[in-house]
N, C-alpha and C positions, 0 to 999 in steps of 0.2 A: 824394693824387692831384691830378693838374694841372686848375686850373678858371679859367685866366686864359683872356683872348682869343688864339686862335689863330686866323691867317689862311692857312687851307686851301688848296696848290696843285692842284687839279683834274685843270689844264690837265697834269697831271707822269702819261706811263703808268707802269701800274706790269703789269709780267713776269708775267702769270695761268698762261701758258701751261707756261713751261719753269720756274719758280723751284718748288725740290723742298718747298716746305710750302707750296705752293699749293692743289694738290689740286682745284682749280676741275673744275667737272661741265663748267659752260662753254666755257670754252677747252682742252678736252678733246680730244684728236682719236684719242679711242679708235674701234674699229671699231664696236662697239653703237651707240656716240653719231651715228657717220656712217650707218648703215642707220634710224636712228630718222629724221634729219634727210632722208632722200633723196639720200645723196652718196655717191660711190664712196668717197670718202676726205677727210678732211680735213689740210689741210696747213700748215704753218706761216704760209701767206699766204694764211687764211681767218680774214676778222674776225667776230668771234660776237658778233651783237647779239639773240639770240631769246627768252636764259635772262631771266628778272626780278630781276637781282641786279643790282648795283653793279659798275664797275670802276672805281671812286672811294675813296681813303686812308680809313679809319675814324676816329670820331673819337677825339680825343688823350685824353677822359679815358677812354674806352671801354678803349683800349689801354693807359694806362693800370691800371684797374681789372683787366684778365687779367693784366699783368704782376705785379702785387704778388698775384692768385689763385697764379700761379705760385711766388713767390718764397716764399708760406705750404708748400708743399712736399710737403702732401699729398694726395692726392686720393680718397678715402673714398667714402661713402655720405652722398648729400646730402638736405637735408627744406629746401622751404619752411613747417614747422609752425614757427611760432612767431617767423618772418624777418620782424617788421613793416617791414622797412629796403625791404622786396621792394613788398610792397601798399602802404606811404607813398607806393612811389616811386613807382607805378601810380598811384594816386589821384591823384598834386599832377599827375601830367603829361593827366589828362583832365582837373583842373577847372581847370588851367590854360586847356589850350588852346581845349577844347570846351565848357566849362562843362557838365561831365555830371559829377556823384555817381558813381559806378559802387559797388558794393557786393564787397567782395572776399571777403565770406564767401557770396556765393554763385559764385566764380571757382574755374575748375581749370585745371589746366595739361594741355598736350599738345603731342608730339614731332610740331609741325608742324600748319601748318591744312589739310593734306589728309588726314592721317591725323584730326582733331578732323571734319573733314565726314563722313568714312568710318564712324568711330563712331556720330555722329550718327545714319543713316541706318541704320545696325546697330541703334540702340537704340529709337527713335521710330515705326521705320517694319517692314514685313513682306514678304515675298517676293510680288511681285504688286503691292503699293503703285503710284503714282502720286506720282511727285514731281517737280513744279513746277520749270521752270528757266529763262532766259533767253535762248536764244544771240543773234547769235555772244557765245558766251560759253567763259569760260578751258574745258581740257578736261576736267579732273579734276572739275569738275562731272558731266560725263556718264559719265565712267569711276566714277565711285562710285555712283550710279544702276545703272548698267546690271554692274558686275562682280559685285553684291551682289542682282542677280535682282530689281531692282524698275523701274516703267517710268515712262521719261523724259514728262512732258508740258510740250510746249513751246510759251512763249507768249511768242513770237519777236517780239523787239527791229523800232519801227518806223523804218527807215532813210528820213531826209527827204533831196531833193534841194535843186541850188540853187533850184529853180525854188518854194520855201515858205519862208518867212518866216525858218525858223530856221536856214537856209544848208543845204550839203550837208555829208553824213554824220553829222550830228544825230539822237540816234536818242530815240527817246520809247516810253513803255509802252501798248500796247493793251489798256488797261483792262476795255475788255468781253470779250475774250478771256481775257482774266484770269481773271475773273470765271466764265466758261463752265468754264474749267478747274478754278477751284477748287471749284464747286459739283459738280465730278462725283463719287461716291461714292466711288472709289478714290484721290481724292487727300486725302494726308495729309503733305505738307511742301513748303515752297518753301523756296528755295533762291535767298540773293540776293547778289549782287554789289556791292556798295559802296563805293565808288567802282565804279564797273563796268570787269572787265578784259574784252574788247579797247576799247571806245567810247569809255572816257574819261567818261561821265555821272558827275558828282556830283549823287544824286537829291535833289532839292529838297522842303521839309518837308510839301507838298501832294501831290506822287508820294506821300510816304516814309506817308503818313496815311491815304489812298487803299487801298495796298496793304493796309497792316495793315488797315483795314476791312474788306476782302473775304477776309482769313485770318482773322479774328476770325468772321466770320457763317458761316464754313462749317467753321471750327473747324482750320483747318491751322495747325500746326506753320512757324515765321521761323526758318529757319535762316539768319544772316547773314556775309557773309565782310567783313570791314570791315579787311580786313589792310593796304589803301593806304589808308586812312582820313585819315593825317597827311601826305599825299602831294597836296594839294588849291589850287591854283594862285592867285593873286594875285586878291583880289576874290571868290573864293568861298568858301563855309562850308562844311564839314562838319555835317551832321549823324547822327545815328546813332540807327539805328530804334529801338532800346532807350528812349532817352532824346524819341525824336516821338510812342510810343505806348507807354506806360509799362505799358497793362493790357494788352496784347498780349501773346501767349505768345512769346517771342522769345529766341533760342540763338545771340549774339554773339562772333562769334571776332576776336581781334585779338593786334597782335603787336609786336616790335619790328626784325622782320624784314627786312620793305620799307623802311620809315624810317629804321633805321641800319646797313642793309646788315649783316643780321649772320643771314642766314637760313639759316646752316652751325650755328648753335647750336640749330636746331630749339623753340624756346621759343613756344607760341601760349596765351595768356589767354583762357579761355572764361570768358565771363558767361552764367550762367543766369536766368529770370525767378522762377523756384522752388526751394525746395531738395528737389523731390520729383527736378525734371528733373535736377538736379546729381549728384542719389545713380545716377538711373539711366543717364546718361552714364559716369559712375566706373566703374562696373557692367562695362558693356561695355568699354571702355576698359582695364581692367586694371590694376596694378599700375607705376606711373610714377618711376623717380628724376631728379630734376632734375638735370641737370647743374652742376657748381661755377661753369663757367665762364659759363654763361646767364644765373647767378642775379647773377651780379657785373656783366654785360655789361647786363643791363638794368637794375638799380638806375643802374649810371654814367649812361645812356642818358638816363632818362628824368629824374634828376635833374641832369646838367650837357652834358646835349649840344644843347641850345636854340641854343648857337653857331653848330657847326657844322650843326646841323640846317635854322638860317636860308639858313647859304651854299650848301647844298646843295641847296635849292629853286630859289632863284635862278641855279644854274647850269643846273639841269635847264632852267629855262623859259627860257632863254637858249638852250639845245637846242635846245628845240621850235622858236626862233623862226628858229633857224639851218638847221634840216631845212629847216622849212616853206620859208622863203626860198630855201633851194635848188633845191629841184622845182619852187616857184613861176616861178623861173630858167631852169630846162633840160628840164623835164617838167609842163610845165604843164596836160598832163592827166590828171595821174595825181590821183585825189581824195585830198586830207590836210587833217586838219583839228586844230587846237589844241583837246587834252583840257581838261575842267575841272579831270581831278585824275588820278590813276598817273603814272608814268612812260611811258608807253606810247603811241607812235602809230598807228595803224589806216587804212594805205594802202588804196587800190581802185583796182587797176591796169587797168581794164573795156577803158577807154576808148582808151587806150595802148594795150592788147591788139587789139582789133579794128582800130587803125591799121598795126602791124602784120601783124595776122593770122596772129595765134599764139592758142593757149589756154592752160588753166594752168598745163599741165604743162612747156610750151618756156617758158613764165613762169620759174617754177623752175628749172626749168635752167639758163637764162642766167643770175640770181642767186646761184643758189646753187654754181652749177661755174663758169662762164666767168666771172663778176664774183667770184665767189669770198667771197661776205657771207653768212653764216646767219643769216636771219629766220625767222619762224616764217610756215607756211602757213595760210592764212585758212579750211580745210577744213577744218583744227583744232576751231576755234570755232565752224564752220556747216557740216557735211556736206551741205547743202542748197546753199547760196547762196554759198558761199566762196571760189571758185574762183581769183577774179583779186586778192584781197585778202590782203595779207602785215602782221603785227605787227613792230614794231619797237621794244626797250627802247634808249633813250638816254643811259640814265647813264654815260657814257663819255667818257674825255677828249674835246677836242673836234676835233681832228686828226684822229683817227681815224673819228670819226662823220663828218666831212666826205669822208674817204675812202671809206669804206661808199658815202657816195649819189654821187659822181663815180665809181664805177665803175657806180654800177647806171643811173644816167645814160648812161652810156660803150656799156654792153649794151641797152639799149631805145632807143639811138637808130635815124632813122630814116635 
């Protein structure tokens, strides 16, 4: 397998839409996908920036690595028992990057971190429960809450302005409401974001100590989503609640999904703090076969994709600086702010919107039909407060992200 330097073209689209082993959910313009998104239709000159994947080449030993899974010729019944080639390559690539031990004999696998929260919440938690969540935060946090009969308590993200020190749409944790929440009797798991999908926070080790104190004294259950965790921008750190608060009872999902774009292979790493929670996760969870090609896909990964893994940070934030700059340009009042860490930008269109005088639903329409861009809607993430706020994943060449915001530029002009 190839492990010399390769210099990644980015900049090169590559065919999601119409190439027949594509298969992308994405660039899909199936009818379900268009009534899920709010569009009559989707049409070959609708650019999809909503999904959290990649439209960026994979890396070379990655493809690699499936190509010689292939050329072995068979495709069987797979076991991680006894793959140390698997947990090596897991272990060298957090004490590499993070400086975290991680413990692979208390590690399971599972087909996806929404399916691993879904268990989760199956197994720790009871019909009526109370579990802890964040918004605006990703959805499937509250789709698993609420599909599985337990109730959502929300201890909602505080959104700074420009007008406070830490610039606008900086959001921070209300701690005392935290607090309030977790001491109420029926709550029994939090549920955290880390890196935080839509805000961009990478939680700092004083948030990350904080928190688990106030789940530790009232005894809740850290479920943590740390799936962008490698996804964390020039200048800041990662850290991971597992390894800030060691005695903390803490159910770490991570992956190599977001990181090398490879989240059609469904492969997510649960770390548990016990092997009582590990046995009762498995439990619910059920009967698991790895897939051949997952297990190939992340050993290459995490053992020789540091490469491309570098170039591909650095374009992303070359994104960021290129959105940002753009609105800054032609829509300078629409609030956007550079993440710490995802992919992921977190517009609020308020203020654009009342110059106008539209709300958010002609918001969306002219985006999403007349500009013809799928983002994802900000009611998503806040059923409350959402209304004039759209997410946008930016991993995409950069021609095309430029196109995305000159036409949505083009549709909220005045």
């Amino acid at each position: 397998m190839s492990s010399q330097h390769v210099t990644y073209d980015f900049d090169r689209p590559i065919d999601r839409r119409h190439d027949a082993y594509s298969y992308s959910q994405k660039w899909s313009c199936a009818e379900a996908l268009a009534k899920r998104l709010g569009v009559k239709e989707i049409t070959d000159n609708h650019i999809a920036l909503f999904t959290a994947d990649m439209d960026l080449r994979c890396a070379q030993p990655i493809l690699d690595a499936l190509h010689a899974t292939v050329d072995h010729g068979i495709f069987g019944y797979s076991t991680l028992d006894g793959c140390s080639a698997y947990t090596d390559a897991i272990r060298g690539w957090f004490a590499r990057h993070d400086r975290w031990d991680v413990d692979c004999d208390l590690m399971s696998l599972s087909a996806g971190t929404v399916k691993a929260l879904d268990v989760c919440v199956q197994a720790f938690t009871k019909p009526g429960d109370g579990i802890i969540i964040q918004r605006p935060v990703y959805p499937p946090f509250m789709h698993v809450v609420e599909d599985n009969d337990r109730m959502i308590l929300n201890n909602q993200l505080i959104r700074h302005t420009a007008k406070d020190p830490e610039g606008d749409l900086y959001y921070s944790i209300d701690f005392d409401n935290l607090e309030e929440l977790a001491a109420r009797p029926e709550a029994k798991m939090f549920i955290l974001c880390s890196p935080h999908n839509p805000v961009g926070r990478v939680w700092s080790v004083e948030e990350l100590e904080r928190m688990a104190q106030i789940c530790m004294k009232h005894d809740v259950l850290i479920v943590a989503d740390e799936i962008h965790g490698d996804l964390v921008c020039e200048g800041i750190t990662m850290h991971h609640m597992a390894q800030v608060a060691p005695e903390a009872r803490v159910i770490t999902c991570t992956a190599v999904n977001k990181t090398f774009n490879l989240a059609g292979l469904a492969a997510t790493n649960v770390f548990f703090s016990n092997a009582q929670d590990k046995a009762c996760f498995e439990k619910i969870r059920g009967f698991v076969e790895p897939n051949p090609f997952a297990i190939s896909a992340v050993i290459a990964a995490y053992n020789e994709g540091d490469d491309w893994y570098e170039q591909v940070k650095a374009y992303i934030e070359a994104n960021f600086d290129t959105v940002i700059a753009y609105f800054a340009d032609h829509l300078p009042d629409v609030g956007v702010r550079r993440p710490e860490g995802t992919y992921i930008l977190w517009f609020d269109f308020e203020a654009r919107c009342r110059k106008l005088g539209i709300d958010g639903a002609e918001l969306h329409r002219r985006i999403y039909d007349e500009a013809q861009v799928l983002l994802q809607d900000g009611s998503n993430f806040d059923p409350d407060g959402g209304e004039f706020f759209q997410r946008m994943c930016v991993p995409t060449p950069r021609t095309m992200l430029l196109d995305a915001c000159e036409r949505i530029a083009r549709v909220l002009a005045e």
